[in-house]
KOLDOLUM-871546 format. One line per field, with one value per atom (N, C-alpha, C, O): residue number from 1; x, y, z; atom name. Coordinates in steps of 0.05 Angstrom, whole numbers. Layout:
BEGIN
seq <- NUM_...
c1 <- X_...
c2 <- Y_...
c3 <- Z_...
atom <- CA_...
//
This chain:
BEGIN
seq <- 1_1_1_1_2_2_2_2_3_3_3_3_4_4_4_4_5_5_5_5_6_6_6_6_7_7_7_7_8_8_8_8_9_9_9_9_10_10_10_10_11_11_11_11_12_12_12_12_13_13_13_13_14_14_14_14_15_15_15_15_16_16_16_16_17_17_17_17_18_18_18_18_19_19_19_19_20_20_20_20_21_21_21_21_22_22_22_22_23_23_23_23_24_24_24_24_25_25_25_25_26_26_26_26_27_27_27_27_28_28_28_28_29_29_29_29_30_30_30_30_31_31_31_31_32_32_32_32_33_33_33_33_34_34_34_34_35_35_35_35_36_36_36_36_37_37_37_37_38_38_38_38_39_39_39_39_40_40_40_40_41_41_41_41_42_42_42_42_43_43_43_43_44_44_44_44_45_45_45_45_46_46_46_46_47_47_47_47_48_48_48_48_49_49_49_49_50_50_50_50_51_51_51_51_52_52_52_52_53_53_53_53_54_54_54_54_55_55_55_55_56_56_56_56_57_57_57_57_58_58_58_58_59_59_59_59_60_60_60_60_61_61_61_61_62_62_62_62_63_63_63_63_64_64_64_64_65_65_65_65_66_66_66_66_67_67_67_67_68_68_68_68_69_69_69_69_70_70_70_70_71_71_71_71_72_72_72_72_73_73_73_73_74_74_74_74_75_75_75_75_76_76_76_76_77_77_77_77_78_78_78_78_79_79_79_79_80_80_80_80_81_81_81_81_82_82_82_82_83_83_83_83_84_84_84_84_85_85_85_85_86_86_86_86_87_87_87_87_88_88_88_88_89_89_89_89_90_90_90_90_91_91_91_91_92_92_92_92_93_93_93_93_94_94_94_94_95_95_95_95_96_96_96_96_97_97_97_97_98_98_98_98_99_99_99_99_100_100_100_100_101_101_101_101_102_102_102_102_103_103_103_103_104_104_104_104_105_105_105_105_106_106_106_106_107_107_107_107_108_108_108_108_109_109_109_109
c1 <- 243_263_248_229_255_245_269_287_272_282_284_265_307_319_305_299_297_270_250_236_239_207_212_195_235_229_232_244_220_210_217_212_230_228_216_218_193_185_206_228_195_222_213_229_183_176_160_152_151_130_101_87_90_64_65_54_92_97_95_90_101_115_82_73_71_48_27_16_28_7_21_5_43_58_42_32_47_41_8_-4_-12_-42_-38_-43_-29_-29_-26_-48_3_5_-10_-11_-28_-49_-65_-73_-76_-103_-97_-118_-72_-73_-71_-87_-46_-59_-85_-84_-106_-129_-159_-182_-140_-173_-176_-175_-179_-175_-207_-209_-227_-252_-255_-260_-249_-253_-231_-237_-215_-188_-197_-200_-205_-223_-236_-230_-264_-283_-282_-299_-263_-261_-249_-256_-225_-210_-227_-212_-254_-270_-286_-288_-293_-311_-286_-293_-265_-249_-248_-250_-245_-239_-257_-251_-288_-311_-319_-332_-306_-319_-309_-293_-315_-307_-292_-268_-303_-278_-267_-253_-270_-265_-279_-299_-279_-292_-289_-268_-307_-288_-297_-313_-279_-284_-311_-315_-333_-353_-377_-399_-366_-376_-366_-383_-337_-329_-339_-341_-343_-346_-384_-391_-401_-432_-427_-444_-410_-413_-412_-429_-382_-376_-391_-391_-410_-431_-456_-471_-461_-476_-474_-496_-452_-445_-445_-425_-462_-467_-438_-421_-436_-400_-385_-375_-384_-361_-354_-333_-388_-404_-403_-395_-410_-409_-379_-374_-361_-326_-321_-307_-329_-309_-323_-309_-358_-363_-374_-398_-351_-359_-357_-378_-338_-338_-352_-350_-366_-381_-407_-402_-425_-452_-452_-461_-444_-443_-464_-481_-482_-508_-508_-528_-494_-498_-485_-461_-489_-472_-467_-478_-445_-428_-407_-399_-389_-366_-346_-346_-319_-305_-293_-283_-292_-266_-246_-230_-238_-212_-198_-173_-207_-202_-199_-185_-209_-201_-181_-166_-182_-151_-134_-115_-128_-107_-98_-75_-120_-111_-107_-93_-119_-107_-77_-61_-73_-44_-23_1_-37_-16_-9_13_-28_-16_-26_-41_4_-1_17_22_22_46_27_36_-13_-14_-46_-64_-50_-78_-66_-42_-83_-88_-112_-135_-101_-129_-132_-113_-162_-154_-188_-208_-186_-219_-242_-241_-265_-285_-307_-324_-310_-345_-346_-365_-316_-317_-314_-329_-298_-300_-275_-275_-257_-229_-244_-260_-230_-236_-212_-191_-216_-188_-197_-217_-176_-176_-145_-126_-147_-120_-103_-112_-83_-53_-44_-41_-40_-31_-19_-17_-10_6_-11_-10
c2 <- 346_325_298_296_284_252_227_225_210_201_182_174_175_150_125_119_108_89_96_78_122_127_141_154_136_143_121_104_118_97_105_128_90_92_77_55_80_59_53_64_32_9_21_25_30_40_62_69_77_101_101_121_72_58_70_86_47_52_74_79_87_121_138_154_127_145_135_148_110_97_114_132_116_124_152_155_170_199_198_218_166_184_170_184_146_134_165_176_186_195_216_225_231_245_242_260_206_203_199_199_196_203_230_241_244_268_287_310_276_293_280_286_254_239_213_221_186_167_177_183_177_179_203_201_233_255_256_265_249_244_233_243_198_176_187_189_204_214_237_244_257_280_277_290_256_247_223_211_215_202_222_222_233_251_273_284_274_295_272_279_239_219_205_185_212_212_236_234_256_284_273_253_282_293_308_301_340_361_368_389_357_376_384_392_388_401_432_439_443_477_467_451_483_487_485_470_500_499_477_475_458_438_420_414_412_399_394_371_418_431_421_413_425_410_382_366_374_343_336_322_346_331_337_323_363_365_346_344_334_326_300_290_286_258_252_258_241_235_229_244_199_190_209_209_231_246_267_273_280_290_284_300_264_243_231_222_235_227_251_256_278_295_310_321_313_319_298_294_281_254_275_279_289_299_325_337_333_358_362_347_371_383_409_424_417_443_457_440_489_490_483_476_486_481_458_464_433_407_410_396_435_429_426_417_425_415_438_448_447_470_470_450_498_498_497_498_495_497_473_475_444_424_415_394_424_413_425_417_446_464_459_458_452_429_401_393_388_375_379_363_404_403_419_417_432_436_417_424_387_372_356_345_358_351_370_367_392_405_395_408_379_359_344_323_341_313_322_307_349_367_382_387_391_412_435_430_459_476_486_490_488_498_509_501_523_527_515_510_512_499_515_516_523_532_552_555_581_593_592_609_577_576_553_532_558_548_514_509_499_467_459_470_439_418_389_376_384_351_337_347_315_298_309_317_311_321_304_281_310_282_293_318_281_294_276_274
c3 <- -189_-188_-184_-169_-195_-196_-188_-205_-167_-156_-181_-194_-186_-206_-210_-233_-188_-188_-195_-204_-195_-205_-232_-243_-242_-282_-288_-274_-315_-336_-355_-360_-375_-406_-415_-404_-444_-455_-473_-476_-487_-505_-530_-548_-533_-561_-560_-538_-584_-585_-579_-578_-573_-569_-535_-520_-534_-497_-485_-461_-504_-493_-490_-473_-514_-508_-483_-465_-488_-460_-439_-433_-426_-412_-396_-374_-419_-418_-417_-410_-425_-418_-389_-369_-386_-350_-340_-336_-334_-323_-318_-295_-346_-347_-330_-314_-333_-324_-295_-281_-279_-252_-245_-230_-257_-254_-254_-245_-264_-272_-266_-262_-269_-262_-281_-304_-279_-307_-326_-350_-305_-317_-338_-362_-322_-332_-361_-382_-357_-383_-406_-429_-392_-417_-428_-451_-418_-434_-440_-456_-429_-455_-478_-498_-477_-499_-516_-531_-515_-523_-549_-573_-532_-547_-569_-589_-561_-585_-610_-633_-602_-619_-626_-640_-619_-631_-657_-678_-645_-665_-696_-695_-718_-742_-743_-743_-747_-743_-718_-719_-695_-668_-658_-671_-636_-618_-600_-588_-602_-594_-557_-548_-545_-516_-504_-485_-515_-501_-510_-500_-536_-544_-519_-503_-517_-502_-470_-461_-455_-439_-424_-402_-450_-448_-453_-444_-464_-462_-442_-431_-426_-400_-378_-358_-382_-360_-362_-342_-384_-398_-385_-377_-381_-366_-344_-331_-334_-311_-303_-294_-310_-303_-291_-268_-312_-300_-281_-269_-284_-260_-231_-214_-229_-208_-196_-174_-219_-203_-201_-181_-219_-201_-181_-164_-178_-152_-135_-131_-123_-106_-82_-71_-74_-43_-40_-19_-61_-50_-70_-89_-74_-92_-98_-81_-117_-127_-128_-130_-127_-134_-170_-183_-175_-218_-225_-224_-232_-229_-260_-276_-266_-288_-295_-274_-308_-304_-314_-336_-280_-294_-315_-326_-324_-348_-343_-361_-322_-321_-320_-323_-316_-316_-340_-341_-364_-389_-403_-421_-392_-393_-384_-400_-363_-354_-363_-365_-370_-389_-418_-431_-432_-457_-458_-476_-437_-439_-428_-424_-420_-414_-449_-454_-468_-479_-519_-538_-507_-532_-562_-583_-557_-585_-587_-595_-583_-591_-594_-604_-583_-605_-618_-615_-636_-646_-641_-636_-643_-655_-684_-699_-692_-721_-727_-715_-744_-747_-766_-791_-749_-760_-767_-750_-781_-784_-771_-755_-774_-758_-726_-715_-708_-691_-683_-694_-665_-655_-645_-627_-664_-647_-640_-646_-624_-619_-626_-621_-639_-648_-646_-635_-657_-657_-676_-697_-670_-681_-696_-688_-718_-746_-768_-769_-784_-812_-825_-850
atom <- N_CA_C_O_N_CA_C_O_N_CA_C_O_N_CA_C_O_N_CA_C_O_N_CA_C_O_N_CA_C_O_N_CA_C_O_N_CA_C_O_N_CA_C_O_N_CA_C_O_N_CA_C_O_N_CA_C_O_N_CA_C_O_N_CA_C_O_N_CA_C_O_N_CA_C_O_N_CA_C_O_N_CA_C_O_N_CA_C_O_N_CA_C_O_N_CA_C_O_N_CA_C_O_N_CA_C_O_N_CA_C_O_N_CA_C_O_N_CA_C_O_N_CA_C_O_N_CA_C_O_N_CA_C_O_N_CA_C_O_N_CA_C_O_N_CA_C_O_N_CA_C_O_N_CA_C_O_N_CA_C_O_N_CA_C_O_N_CA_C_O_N_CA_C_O_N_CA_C_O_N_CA_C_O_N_CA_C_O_N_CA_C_O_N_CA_C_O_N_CA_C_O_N_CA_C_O_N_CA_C_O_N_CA_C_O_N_CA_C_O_N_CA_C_O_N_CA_C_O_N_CA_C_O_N_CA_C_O_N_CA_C_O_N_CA_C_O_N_CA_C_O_N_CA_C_O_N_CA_C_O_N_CA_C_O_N_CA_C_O_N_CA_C_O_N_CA_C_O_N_CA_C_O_N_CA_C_O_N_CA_C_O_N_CA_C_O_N_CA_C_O_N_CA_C_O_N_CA_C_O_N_CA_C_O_N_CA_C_O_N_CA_C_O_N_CA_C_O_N_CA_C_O_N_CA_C_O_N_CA_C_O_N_CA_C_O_N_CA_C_O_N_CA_C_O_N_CA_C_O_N_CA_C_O_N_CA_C_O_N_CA_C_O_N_CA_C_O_N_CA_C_O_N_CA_C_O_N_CA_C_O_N_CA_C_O_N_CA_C_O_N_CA_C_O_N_CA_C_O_N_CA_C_O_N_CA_C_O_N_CA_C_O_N_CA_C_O_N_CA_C_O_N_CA_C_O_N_CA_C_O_N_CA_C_O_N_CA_C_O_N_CA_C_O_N_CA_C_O_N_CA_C_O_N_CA_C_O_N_CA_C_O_N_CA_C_O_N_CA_C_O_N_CA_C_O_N_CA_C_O
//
């Protein structure tokens, strides 16, 4: 339930989408969001999970915001956090196959 003051409509489809990554990127993290959704809109064909997965361990940045309160012994980055975000937004990836192997990229006609 969402109290009447805390919903928003945007006026257009631009709005609507900023909307839905703001709420992402508090949900999940702005940094960890920015730069996985960087790198899917960097790739060519997509990126499969465990492509995705070495990048973001790969980044210091993002390393560093999501373990600020503790040191892991393996400073990599879980899977399960990009799983969470890619099922926040399944109208706006896709999966499809590359070279043999499940990627995700941007959703388009």
């Amino acid at each position: 339930y969402s109290k009447p003051q805390d919903t928003y409509l945007a006026h257009n489809v631009m709005d609507s989408i900023m909307m839905l990554f703001e709420r992402i990127e508090k949900q999940h993290g702005r940094i960890l969001v920015y730069h996985a959704l960087a790198y899917i809109t960097a790739s060519r064909s997509g990126l499969s999970e465990s492509e995705l997965e070495d990048l973001l361990s790969l980044d210091d940045i993002v390393l560093d915001d999501v373990y600020q309160y503790h040191m892991p012994p393996v400073r990599r980055i879980p899977p399960l956090l990009w799983t969470r975000i890619r099922n926040d937004l399944p109208n706006y990836l896709s999966e499809r196959e590359a070279d043999g192997v499940s990627v995700a990229n941007w959703y388009h006609r």
